[in-house]
N, C-alpha and C positions, 0 to 999 in steps of 0.2 A: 450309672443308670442301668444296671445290667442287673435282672431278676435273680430273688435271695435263693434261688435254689442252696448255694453253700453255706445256708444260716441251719443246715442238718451236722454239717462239718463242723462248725463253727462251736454249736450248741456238743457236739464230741469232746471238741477239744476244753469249756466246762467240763461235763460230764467228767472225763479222763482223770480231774482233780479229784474227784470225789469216788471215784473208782466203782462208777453204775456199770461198764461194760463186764465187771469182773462176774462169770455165774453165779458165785456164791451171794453176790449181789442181786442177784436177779430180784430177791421181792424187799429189799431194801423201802425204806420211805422216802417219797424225793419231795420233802415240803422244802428242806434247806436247798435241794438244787434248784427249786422254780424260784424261792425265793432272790438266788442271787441272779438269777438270769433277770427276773422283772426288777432289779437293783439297777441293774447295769442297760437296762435297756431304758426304765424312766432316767438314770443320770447323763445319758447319750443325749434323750429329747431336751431334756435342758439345757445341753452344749450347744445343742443344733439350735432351738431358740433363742439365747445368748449370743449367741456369735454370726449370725443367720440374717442380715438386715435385706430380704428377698428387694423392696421398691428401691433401696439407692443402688444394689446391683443393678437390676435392671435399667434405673437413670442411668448407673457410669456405662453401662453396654450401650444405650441408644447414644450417650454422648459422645463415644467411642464409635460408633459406624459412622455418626455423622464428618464427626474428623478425619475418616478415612474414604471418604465419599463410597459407604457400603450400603447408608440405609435408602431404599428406594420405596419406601413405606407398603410394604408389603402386610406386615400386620395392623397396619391402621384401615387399609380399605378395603380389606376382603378381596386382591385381588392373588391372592396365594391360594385361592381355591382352585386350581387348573386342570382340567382333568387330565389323566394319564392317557401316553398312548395305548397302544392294546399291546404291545411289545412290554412297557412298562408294568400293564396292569398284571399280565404273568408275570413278569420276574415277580412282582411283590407278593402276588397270590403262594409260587414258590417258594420264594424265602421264608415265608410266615410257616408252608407245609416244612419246612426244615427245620424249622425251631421248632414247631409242635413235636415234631420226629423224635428229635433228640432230646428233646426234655421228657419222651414218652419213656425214651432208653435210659436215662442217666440217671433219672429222678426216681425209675423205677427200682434202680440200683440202693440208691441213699436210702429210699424210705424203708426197703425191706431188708436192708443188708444187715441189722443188728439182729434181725429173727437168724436170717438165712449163717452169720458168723457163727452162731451158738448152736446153732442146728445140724450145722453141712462140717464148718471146717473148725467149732472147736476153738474160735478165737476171742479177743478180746476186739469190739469192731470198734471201739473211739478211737485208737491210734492209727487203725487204717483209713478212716475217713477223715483223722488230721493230715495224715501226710497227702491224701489227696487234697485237699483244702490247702496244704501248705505249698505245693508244687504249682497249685491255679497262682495264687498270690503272689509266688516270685516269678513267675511267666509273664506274669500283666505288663508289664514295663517293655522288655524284649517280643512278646507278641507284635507288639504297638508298632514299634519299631521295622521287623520284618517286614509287616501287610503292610508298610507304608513304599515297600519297595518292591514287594512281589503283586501285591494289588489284598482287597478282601477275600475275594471269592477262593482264590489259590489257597488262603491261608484258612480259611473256612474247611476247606476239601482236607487240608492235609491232618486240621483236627478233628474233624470227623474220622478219619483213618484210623489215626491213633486212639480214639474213643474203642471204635469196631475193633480193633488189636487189642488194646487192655480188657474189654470184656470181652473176645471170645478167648483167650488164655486165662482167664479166670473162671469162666465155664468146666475149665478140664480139671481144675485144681478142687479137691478133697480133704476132708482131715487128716493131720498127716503129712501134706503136704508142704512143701516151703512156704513157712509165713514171710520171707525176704522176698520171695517172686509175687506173692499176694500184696505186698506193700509196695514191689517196683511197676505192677500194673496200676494201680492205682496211682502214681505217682502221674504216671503216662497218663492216664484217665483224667486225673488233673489238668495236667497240660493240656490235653486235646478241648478237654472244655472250657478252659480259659483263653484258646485260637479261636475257637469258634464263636463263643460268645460276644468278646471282644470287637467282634466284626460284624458280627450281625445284624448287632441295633444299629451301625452308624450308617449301613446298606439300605434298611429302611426308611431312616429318615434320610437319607439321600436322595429317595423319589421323594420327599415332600418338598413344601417351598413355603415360606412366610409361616403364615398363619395356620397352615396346616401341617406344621409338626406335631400340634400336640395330639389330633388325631392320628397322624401314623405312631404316632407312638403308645396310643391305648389299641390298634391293630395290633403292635408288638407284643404287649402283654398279657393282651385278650386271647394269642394263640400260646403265650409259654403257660398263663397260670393255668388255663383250660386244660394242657396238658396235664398240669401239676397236679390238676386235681381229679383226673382222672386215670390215669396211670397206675395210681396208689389200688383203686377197685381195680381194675384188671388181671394187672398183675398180679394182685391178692388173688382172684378168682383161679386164675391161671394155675396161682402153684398149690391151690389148695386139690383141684382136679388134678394135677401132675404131679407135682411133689414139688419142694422147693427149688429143687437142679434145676426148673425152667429158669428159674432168675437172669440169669446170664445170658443165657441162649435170646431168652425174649429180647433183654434189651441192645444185645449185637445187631438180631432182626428191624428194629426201629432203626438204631443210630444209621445201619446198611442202609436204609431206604433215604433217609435225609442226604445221605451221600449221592441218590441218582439226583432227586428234587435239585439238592442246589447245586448240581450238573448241568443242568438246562436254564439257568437263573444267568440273562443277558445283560442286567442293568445294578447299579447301584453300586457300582465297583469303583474304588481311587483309581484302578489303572485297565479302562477299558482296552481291550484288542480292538486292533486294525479291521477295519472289515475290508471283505475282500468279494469282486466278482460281485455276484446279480443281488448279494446281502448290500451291500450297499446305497444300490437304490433303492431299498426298501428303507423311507426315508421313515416310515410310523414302526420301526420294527424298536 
């Protein structure tokens, strides 16, 4: 359930086959590339249709809490509506600013990065936004894993880090420069967005209860697409007044800022800290 931002990666690693990154390519016709992408995206929904039976899941899941004395009918009577403490309602207001943050930074990257490759360094951009797209994918597993031991929040901070480090060393890089250090940031950019994201939505729906999951989780994606789709003007705006070298800079400045927000974010974590002293009795914090 994690937002398609890497359906840019994804839609490269197509491209890549048909070789649109290459310049000489630049004004190529792309009817055979749209057409295989809407191929392979209507033969998905008919998998997903086929295979997909939503009401007996949901029978075997209620039949499943009941046998395990879990369901306490929460979504049957509206009493999952509960409001948050005020301690709660920041952390979530924070979290939501952390993902708007970093989808401002990341996403600004994706979307303009095939102007900025051909412009700035001269590259070929589908193979760098595979290998980022390829390093999120083998991360997902081993992310999972870790935050299940270090907590979310920890494992949130350290991929933001590593987001803020892959694009601010890519800010410095030129044509010319190493296309292996260009693809070992992105690799890292990968990863850090695949930590962070991983954790994110389950922090949210963690302040919900019953019946109100499905609203925290249009909260979720009302703060990433919101970004998504705004980022894209910005940015554009930015580098058409600066030149394209803001690209970089700009989105290290977001992702940097998601890193203070979900610094201060006290709730929604598998492995809360002890509190300690006069926190403690602050029983609504």
């Amino acid at each position: 359930m994690q937002p398609r931002s890497g359906s840019r990666a994804q839609a490269a690693g197509r491209a890549s086959l048909l070789s649109t990154g290459k310049a000489q390519n630049a004004m190529m016709p792309y009817i055979t590339f749209f057409t295989v992408i809407g191929a392979i995206m209507i033969t998905a929904l008919v998998i997903f249709l086929l295979t997909v039976n939503e009401p007996k899941f949901v029978k075997e899941m209620e039949e499943e809490s009941k046998r395990y004395g879990v369901d306490n009918g929460e979504d049957d009577n509206g009493e999952g509506s509960r409001k948050l403490s005020k301690g709660e309602l920041t952390s979530l207001i924070l979290i939501l600013a952390s993902v708007a943050l970093w989808f401002f930074g990341y996403n600004a990257v994706t979307s303009k990065y095939s102007v900025y490759a051909g412009k700035v360094l001269n590259l070929d951009y589908n193979m760098t936004l595979i290998i980022a797209q390829a390093a999120a994918i083998i991360s997902y597993l081993p992310v999972g894993i870790i935050s299940g031991k270090i907590g979310r929040k920890k494992s949130i901070l350290a991929g933001v880090v590593m987001l803020a480090t892959a694009f601010c060393v890519a800010s410095f890089l030129r044509a010319g420069s190493s296309a292996l250090l260009m693809n070992c940031m992105f690799a890292l950019a990968g990863i850090g967005w695949a930590t962070s994201n991983v954790n994110s939505f389950p922090m949210v729906v963690e302040l919900a209860k019953g019946g109100t999951v499905g609203k925290y989780t249009g909260y979720y994606y009302t703060a990433s697409m919101a970004a998504q789709v705004l980022t894209p003007i910005l940015s554009g705006f930015l580098m058409d007044a600066f030149g394209m070298k803001i690209l970089f800079p700009y989105a290290t400045a977001f992702v940097a800022l998601a890193f203070i927000t979900m610094l201060f974010v006290k709730h929604g974590d598998n492995k809360p800290t002890a509190r300690r002293g006069l926190e403690a009795l602050d029983v609504d914090a």
